[in-house]
N, CA, C and O atoms as a Tripos MOL2 file, in Angstrom:
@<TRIPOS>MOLECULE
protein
  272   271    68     0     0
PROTEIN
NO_CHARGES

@<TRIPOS>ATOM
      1 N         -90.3280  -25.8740  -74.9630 N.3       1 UNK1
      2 CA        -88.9620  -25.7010  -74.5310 C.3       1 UNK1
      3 C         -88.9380  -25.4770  -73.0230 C.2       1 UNK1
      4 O         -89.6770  -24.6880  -72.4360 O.2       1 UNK1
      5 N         -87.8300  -26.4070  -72.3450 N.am      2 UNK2
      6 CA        -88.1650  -26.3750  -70.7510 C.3       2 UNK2
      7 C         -87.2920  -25.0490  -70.5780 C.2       2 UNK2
      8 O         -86.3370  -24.8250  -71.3220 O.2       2 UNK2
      9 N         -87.7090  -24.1080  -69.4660 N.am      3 UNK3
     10 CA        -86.7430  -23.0820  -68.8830 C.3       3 UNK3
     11 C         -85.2750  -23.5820  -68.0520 C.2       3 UNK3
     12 O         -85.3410  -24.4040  -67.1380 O.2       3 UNK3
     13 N         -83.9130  -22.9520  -68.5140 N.am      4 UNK4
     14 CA        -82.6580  -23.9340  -67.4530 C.3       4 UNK4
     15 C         -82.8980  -22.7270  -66.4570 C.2       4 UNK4
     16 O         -83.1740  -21.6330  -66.9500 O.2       4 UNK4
     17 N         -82.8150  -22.8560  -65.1690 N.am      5 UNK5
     18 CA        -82.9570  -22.5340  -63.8980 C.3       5 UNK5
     19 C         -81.4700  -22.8800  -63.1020 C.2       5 UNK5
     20 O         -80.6730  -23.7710  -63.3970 O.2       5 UNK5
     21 N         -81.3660  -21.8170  -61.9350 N.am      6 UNK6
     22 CA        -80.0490  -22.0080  -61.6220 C.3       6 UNK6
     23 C         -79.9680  -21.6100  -59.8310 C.2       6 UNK6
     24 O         -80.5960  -20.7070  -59.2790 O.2       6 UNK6
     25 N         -79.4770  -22.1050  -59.4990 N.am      7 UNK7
     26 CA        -79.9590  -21.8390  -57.9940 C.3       7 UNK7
     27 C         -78.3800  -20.9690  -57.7740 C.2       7 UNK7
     28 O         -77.3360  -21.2850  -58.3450 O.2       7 UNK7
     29 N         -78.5700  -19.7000  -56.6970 N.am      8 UNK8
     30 CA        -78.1690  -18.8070  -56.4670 C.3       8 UNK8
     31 C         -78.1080  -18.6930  -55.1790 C.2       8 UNK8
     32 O         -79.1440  -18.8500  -54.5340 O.2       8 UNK8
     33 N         -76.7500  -18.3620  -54.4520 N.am      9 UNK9
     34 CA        -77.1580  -17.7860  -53.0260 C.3       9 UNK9
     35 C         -76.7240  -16.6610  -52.5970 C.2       9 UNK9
     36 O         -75.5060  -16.5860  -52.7580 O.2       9 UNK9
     37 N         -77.3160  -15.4670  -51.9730 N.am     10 UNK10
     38 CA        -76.8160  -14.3420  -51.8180 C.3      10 UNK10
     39 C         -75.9620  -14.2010  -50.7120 C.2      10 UNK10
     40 O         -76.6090  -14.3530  -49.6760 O.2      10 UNK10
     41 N         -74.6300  -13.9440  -50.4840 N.am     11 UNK11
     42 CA        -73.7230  -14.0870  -49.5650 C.3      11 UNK11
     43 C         -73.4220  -12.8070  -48.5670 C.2      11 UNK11
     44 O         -74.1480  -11.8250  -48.7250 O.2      11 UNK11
     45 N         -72.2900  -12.7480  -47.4430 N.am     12 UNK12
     46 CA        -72.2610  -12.0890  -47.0350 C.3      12 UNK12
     47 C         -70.5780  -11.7730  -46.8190 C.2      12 UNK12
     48 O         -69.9790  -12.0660  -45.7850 O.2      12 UNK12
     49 N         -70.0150  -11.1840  -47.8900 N.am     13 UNK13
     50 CA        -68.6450  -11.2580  -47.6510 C.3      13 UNK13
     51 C         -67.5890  -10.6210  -47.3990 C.2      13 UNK13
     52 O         -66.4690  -10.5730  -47.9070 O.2      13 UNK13
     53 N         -68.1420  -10.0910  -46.4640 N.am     14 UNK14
     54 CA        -67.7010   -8.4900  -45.6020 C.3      14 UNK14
     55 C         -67.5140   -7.4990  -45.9190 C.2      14 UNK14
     56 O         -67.0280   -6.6780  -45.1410 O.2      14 UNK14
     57 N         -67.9830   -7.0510  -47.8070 N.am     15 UNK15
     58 CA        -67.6490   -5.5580  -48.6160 C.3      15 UNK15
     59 C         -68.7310   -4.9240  -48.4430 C.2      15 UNK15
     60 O         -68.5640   -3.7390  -48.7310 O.2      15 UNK15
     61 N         -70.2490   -5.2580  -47.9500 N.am     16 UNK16
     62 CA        -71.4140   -4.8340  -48.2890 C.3      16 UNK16
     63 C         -71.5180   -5.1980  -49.3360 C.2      16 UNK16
     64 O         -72.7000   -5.5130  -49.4720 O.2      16 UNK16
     65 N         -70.8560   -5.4090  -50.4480 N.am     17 UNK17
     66 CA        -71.8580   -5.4650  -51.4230 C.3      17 UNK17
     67 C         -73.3960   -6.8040  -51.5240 C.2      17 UNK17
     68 O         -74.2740   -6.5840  -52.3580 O.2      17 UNK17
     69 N         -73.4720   -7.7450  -50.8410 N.am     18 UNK18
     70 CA        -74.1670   -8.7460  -50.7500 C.3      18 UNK18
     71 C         -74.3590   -9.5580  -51.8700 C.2      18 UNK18
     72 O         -75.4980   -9.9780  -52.0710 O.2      18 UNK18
     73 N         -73.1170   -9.9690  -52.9240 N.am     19 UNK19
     74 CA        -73.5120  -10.4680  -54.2570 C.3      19 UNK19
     75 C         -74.2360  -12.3310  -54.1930 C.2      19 UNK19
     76 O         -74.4300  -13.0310  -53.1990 O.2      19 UNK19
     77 N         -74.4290  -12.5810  -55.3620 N.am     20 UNK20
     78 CA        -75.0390  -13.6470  -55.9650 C.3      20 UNK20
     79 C         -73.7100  -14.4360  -56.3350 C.2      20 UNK20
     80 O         -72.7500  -13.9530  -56.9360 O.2      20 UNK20
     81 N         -73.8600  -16.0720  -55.7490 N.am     21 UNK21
     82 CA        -73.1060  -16.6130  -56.0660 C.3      21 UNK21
     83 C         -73.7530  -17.6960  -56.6310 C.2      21 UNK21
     84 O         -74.8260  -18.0160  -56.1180 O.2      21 UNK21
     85 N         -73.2450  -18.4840  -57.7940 N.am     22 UNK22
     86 CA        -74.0730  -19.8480  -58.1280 C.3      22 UNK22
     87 C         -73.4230  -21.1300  -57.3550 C.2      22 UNK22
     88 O         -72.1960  -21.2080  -57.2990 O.2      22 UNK22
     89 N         -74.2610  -22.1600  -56.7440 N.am     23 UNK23
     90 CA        -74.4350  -22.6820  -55.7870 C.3      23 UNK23
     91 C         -74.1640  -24.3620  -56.6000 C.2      23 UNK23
     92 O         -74.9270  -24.7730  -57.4750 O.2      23 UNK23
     93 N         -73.0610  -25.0840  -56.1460 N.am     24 UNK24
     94 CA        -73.3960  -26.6940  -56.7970 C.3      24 UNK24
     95 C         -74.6230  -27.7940  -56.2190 C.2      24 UNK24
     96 O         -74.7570  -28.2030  -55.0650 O.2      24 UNK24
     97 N         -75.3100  -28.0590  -57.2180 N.am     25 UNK25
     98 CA        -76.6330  -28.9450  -56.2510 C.3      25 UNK25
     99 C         -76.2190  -30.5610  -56.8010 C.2      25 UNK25
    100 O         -75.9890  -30.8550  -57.9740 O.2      25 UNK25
    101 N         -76.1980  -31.3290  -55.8420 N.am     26 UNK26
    102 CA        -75.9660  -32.7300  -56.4350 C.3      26 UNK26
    103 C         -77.3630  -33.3270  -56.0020 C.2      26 UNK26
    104 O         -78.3220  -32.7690  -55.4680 O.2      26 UNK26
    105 N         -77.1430  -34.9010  -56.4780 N.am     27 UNK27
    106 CA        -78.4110  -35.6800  -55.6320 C.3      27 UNK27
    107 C         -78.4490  -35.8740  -54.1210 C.2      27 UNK27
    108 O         -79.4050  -36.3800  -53.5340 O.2      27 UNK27
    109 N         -77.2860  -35.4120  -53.5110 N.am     28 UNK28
    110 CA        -77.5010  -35.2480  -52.1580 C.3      28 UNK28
    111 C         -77.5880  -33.8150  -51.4180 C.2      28 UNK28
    112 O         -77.4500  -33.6510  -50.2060 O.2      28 UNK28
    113 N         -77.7830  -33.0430  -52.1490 N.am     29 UNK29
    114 CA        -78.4400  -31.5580  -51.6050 C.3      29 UNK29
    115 C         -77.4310  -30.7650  -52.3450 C.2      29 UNK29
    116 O         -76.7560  -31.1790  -53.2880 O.2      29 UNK29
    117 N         -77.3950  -29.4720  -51.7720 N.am     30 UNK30
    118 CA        -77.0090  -28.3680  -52.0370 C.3      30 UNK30
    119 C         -75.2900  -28.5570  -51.2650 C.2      30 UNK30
    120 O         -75.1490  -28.9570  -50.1090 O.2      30 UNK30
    121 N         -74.0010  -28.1400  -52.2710 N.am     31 UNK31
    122 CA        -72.7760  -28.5620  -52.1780 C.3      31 UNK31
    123 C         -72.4540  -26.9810  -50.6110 C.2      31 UNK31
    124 O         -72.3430  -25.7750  -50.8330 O.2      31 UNK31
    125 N         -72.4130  -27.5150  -49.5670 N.am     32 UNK32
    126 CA        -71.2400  -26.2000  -48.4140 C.3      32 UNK32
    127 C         -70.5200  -26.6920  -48.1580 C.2      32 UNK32
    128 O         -70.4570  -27.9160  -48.0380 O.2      32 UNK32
    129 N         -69.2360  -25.4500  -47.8780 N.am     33 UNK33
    130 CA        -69.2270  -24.4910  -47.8180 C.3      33 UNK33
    131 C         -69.4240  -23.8960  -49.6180 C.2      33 UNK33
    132 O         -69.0680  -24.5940  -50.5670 O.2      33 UNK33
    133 N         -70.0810  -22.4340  -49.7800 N.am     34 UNK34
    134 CA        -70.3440  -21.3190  -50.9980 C.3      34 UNK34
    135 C         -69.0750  -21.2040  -51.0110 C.2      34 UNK34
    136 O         -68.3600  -21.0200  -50.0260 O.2      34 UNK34
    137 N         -68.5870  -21.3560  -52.6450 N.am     35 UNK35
    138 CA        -67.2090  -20.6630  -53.3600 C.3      35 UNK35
    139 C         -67.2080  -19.6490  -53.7460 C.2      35 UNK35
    140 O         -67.6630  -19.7130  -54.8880 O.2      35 UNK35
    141 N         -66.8710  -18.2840  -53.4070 N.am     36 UNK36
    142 CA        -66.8460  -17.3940  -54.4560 C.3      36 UNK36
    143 C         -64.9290  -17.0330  -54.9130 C.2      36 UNK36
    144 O         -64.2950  -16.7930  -53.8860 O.2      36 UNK36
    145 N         -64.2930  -16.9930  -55.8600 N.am     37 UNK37
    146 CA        -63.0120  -16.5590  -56.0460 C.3      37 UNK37
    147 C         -61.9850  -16.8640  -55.0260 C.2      37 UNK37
    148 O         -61.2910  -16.1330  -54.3190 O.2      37 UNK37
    149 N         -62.1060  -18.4900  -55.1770 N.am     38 UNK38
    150 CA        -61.2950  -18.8860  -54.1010 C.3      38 UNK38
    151 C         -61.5250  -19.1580  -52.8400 C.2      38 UNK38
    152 O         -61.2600  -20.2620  -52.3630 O.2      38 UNK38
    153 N         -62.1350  -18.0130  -52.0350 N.am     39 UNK39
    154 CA        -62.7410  -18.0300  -50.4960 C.3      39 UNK39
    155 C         -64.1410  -19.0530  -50.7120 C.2      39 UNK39
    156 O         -64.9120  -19.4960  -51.5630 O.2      39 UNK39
    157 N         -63.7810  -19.0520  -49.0570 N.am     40 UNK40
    158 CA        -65.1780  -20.3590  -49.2700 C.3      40 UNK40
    159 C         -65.8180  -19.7270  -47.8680 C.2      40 UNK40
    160 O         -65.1580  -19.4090  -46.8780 O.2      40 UNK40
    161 N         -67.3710  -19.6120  -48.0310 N.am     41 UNK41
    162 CA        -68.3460  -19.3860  -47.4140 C.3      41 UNK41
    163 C         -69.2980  -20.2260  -46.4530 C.2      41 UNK41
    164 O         -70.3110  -20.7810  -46.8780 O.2      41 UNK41
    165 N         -68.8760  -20.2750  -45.0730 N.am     42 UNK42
    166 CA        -69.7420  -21.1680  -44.4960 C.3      42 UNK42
    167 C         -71.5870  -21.2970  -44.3150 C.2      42 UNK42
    168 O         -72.1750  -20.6760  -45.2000 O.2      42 UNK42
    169 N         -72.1350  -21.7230  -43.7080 N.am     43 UNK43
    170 CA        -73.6550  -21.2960  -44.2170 C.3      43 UNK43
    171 C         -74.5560  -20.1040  -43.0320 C.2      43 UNK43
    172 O         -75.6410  -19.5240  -43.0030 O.2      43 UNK43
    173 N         -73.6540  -20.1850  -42.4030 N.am     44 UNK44
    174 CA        -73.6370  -19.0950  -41.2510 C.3      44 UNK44
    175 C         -73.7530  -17.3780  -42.2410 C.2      44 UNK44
    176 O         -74.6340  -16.5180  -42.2140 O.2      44 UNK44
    177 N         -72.8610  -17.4280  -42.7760 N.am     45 UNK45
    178 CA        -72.4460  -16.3640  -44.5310 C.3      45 UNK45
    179 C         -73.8690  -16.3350  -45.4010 C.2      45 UNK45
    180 O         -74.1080  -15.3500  -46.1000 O.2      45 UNK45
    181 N         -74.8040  -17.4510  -45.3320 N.am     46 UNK46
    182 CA        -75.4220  -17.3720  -46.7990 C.3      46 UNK46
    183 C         -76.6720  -16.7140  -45.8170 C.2      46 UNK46
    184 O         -77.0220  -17.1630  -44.7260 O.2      46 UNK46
    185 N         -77.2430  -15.5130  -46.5310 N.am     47 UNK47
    186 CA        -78.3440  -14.7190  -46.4240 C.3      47 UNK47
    187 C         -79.7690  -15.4190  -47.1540 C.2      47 UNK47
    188 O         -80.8970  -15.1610  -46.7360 O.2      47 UNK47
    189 N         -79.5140  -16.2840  -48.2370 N.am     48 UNK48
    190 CA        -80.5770  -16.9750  -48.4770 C.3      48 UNK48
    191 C         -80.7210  -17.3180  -50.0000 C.2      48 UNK48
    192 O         -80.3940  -16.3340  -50.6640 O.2      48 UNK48
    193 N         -81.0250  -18.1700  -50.6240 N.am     49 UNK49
    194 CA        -80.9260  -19.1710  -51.7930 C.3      49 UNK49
    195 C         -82.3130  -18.7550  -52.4880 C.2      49 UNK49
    196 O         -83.4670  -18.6950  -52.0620 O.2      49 UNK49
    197 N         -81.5710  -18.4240  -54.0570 N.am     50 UNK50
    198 CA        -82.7580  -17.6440  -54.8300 C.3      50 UNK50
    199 C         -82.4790  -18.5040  -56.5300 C.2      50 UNK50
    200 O         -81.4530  -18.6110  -57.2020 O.2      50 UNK50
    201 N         -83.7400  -18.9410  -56.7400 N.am     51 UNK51
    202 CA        -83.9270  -19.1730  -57.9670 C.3      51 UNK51
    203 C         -83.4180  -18.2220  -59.1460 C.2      51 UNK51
    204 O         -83.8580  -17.0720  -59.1850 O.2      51 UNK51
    205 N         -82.6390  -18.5970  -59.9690 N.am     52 UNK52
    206 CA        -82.4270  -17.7400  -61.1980 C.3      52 UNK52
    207 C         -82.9040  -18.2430  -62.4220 C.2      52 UNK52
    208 O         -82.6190  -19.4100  -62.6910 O.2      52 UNK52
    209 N         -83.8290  -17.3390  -63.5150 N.am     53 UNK53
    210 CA        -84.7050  -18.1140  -64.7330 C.3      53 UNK53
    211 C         -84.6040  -17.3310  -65.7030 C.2      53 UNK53
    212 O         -84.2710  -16.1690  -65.4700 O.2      53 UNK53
    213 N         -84.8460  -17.7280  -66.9630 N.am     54 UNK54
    214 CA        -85.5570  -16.6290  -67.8900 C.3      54 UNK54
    215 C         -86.5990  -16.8990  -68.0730 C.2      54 UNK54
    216 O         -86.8680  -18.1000  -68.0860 O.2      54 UNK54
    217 N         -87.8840  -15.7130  -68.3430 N.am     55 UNK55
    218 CA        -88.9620  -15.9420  -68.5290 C.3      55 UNK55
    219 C         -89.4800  -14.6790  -69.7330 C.2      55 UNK55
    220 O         -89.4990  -13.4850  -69.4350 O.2      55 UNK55
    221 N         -89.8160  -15.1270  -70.8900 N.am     56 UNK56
    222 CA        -89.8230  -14.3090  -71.9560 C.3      56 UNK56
    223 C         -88.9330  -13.3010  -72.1020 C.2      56 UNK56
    224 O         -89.3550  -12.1460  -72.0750 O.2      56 UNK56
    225 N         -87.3890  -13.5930  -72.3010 N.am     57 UNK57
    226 CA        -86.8610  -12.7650  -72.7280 C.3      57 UNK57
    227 C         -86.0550  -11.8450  -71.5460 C.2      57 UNK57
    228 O         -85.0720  -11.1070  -71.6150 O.2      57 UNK57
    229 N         -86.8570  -12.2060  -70.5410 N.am     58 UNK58
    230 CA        -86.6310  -11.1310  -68.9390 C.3      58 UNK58
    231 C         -85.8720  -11.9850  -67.5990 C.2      58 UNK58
    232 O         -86.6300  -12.8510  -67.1610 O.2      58 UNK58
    233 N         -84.7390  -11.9220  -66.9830 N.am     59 UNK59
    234 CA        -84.1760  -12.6650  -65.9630 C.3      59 UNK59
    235 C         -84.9070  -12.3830  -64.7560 C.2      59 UNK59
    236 O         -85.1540  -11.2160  -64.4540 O.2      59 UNK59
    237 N         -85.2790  -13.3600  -64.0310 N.am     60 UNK60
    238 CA        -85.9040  -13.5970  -63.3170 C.3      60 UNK60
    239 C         -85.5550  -14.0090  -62.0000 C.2      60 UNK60
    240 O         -85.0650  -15.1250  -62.1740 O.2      60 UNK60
    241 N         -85.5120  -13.6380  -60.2370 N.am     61 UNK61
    242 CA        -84.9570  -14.2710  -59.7710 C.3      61 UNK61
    243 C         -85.9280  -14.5440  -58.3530 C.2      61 UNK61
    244 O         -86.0050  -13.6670  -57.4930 O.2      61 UNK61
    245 N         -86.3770  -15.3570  -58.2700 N.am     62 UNK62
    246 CA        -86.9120  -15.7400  -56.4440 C.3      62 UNK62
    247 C         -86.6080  -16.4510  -55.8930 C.2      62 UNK62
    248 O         -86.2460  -17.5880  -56.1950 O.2      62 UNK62
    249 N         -86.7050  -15.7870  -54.6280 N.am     63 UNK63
    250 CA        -85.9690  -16.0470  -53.3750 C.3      63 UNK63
    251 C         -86.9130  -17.5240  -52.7560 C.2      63 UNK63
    252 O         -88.1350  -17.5350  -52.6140 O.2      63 UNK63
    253 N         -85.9970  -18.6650  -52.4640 N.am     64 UNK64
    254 CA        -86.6280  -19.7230  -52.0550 C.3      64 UNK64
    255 C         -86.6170  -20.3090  -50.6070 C.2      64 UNK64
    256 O         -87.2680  -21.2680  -50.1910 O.2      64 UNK64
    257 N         -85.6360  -19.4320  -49.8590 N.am     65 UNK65
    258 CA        -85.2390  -19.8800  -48.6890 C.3      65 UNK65
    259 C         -83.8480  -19.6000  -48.1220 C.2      65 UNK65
    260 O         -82.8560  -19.5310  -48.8470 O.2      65 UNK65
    261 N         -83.8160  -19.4310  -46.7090 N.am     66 UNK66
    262 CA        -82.5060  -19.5340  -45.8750 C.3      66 UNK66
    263 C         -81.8870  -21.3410  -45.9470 C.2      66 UNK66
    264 O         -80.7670  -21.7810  -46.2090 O.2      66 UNK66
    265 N         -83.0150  -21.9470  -45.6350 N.am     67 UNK67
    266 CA        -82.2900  -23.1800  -45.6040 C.3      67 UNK67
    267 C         -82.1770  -24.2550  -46.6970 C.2      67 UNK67
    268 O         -82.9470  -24.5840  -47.6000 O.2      67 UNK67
    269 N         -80.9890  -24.6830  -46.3280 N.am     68 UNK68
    270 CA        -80.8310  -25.6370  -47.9680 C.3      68 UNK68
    271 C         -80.8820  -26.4920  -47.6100 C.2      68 UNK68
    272 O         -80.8190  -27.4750  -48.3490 O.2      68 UNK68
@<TRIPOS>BOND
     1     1     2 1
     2     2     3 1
     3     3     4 2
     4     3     5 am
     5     5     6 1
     6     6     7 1
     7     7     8 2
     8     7     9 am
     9     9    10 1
    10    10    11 1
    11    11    12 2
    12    11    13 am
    13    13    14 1
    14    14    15 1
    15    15    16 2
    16    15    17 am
    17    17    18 1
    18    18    19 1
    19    19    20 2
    20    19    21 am
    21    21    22 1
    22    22    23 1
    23    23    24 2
    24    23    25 am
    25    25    26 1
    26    26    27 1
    27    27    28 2
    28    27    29 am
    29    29    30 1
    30    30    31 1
    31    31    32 2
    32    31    33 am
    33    33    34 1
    34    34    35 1
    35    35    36 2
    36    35    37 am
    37    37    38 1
    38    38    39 1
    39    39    40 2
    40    39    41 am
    41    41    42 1
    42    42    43 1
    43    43    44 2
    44    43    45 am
    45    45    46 1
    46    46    47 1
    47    47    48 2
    48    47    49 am
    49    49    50 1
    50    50    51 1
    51    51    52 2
    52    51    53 am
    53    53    54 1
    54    54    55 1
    55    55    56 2
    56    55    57 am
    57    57    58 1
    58    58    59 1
    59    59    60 2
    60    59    61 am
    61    61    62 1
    62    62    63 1
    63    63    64 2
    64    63    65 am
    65    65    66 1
    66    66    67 1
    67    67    68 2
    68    67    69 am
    69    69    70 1
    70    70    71 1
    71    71    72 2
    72    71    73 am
    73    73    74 1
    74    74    75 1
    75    75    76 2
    76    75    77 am
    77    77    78 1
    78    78    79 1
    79    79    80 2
    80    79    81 am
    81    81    82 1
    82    82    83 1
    83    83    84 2
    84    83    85 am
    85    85    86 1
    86    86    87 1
    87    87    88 2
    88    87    89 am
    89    89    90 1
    90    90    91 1
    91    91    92 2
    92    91    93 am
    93    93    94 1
    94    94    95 1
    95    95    96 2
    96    95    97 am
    97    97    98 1
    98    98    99 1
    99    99   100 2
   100    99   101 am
   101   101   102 1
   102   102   103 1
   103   103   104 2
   104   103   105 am
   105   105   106 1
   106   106   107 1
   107   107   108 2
   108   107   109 am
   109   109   110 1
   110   110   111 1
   111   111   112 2
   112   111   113 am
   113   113   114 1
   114   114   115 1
   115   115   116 2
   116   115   117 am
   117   117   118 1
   118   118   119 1
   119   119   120 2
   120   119   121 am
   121   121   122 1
   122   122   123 1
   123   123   124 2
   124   123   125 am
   125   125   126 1
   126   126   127 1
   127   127   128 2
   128   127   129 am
   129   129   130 1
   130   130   131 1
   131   131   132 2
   132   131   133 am
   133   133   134 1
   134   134   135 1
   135   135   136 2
   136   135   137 am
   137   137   138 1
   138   138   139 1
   139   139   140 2
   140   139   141 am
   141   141   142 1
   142   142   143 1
   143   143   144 2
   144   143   145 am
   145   145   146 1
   146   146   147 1
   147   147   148 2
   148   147   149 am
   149   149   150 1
   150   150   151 1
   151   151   152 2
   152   151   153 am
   153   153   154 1
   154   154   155 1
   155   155   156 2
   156   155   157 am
   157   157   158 1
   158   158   159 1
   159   159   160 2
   160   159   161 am
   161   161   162 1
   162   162   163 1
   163   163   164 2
   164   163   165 am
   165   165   166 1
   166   166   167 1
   167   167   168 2
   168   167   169 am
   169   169   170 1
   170   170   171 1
   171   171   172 2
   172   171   173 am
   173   173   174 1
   174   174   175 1
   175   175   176 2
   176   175   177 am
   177   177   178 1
   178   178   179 1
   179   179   180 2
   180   179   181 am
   181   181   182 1
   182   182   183 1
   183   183   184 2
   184   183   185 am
   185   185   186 1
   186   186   187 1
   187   187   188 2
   188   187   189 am
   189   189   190 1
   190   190   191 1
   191   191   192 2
   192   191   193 am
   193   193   194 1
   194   194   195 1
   195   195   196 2
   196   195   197 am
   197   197   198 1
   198   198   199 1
   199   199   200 2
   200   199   201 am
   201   201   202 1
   202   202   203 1
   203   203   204 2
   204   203   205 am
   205   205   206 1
   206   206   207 1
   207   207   208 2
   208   207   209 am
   209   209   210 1
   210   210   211 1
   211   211   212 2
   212   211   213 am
   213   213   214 1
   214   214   215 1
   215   215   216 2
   216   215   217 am
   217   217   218 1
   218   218   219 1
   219   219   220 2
   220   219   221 am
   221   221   222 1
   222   222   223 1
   223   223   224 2
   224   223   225 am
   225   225   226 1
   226   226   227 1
   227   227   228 2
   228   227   229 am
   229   229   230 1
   230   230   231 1
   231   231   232 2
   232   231   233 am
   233   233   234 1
   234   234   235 1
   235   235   236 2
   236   235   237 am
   237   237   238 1
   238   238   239 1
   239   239   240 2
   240   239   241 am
   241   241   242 1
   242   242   243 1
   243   243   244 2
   244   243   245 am
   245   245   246 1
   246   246   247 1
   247   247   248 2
   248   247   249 am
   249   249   250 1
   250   250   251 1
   251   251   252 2
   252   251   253 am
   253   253   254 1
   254   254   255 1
   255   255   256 2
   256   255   257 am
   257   257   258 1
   258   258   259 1
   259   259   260 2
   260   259   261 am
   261   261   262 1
   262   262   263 1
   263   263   264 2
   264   263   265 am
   265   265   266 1
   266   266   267 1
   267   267   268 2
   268   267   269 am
   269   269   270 1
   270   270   271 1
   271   271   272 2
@<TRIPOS>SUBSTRUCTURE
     1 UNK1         2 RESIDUE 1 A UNK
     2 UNK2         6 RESIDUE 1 A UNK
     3 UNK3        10 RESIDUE 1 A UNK
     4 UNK4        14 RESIDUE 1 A UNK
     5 UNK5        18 RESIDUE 1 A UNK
     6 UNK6        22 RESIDUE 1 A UNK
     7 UNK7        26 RESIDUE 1 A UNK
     8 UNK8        30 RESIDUE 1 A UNK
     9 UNK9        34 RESIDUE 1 A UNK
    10 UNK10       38 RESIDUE 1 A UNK
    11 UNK11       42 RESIDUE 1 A UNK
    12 UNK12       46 RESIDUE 1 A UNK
    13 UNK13       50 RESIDUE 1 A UNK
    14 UNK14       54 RESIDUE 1 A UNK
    15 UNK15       58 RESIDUE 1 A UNK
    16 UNK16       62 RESIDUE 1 A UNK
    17 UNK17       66 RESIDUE 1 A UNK
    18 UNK18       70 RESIDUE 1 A UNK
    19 UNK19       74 RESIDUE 1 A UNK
    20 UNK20       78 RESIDUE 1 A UNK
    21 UNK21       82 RESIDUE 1 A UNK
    22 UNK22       86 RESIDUE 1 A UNK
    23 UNK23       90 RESIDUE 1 A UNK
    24 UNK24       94 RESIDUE 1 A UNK
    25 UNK25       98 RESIDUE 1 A UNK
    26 UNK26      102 RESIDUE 1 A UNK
    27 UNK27      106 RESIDUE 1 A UNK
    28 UNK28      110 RESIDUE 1 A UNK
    29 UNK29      114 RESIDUE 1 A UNK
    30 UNK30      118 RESIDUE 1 A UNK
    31 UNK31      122 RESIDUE 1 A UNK
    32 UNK32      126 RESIDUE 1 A UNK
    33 UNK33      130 RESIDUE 1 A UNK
    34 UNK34      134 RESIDUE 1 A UNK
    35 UNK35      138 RESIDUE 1 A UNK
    36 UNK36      142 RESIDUE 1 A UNK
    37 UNK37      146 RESIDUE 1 A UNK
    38 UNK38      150 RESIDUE 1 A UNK
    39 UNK39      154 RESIDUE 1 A UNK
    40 UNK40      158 RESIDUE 1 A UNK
    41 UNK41      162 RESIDUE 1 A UNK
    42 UNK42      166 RESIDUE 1 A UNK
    43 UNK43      170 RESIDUE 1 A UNK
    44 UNK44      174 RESIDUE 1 A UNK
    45 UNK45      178 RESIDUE 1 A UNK
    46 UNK46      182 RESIDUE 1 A UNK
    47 UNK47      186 RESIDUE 1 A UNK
    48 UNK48      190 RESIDUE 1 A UNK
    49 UNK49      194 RESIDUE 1 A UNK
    50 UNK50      198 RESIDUE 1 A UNK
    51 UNK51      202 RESIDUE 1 A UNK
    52 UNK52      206 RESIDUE 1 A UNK
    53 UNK53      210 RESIDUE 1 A UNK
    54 UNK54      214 RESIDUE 1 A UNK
    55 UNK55      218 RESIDUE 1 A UNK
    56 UNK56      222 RESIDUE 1 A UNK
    57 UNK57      226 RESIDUE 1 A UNK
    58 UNK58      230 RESIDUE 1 A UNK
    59 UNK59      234 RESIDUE 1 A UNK
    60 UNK60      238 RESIDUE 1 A UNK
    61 UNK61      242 RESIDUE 1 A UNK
    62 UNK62      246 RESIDUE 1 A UNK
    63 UNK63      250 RESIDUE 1 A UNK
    64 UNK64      254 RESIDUE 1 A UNK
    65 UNK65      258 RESIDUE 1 A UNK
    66 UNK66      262 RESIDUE 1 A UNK
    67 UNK67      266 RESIDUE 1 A UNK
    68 UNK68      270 RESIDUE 1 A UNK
């Protein structure tokens, strides 16, 4: 059974909180500006793009890079 994987980018959207947003990837890269609830995030905003997985049962997440 293959693992579904989900690419994630951690944003910066002026509350502190620094949340996880899921990211659209087509065959021509990674979709900017980041959507979160309407507002849209330029890439200047994104702190850096992190793998999301499960791996036995346990969520999993690494960090792959600033640039997309």
């Amino acid at each position: 059974m293959q693992a579904k994987a989900s690419l994630v980018a951690r944003i910066n959207d002026g509350t502190g909180a620094f949340p996880f947003v899921s990211v659209e990837v087509s065959r021509r890269g990674i979709k900017l500006p980041v959507e979160k609830d309407g507002k849209f995030f330029e890439p200047d905003r994104v702190l850096g793009f992190y793998v999301r997985y499960t791996d036995n049962g346990r969520r999993k997440i690494e960090k792959v890079g600033k640039d997309p």
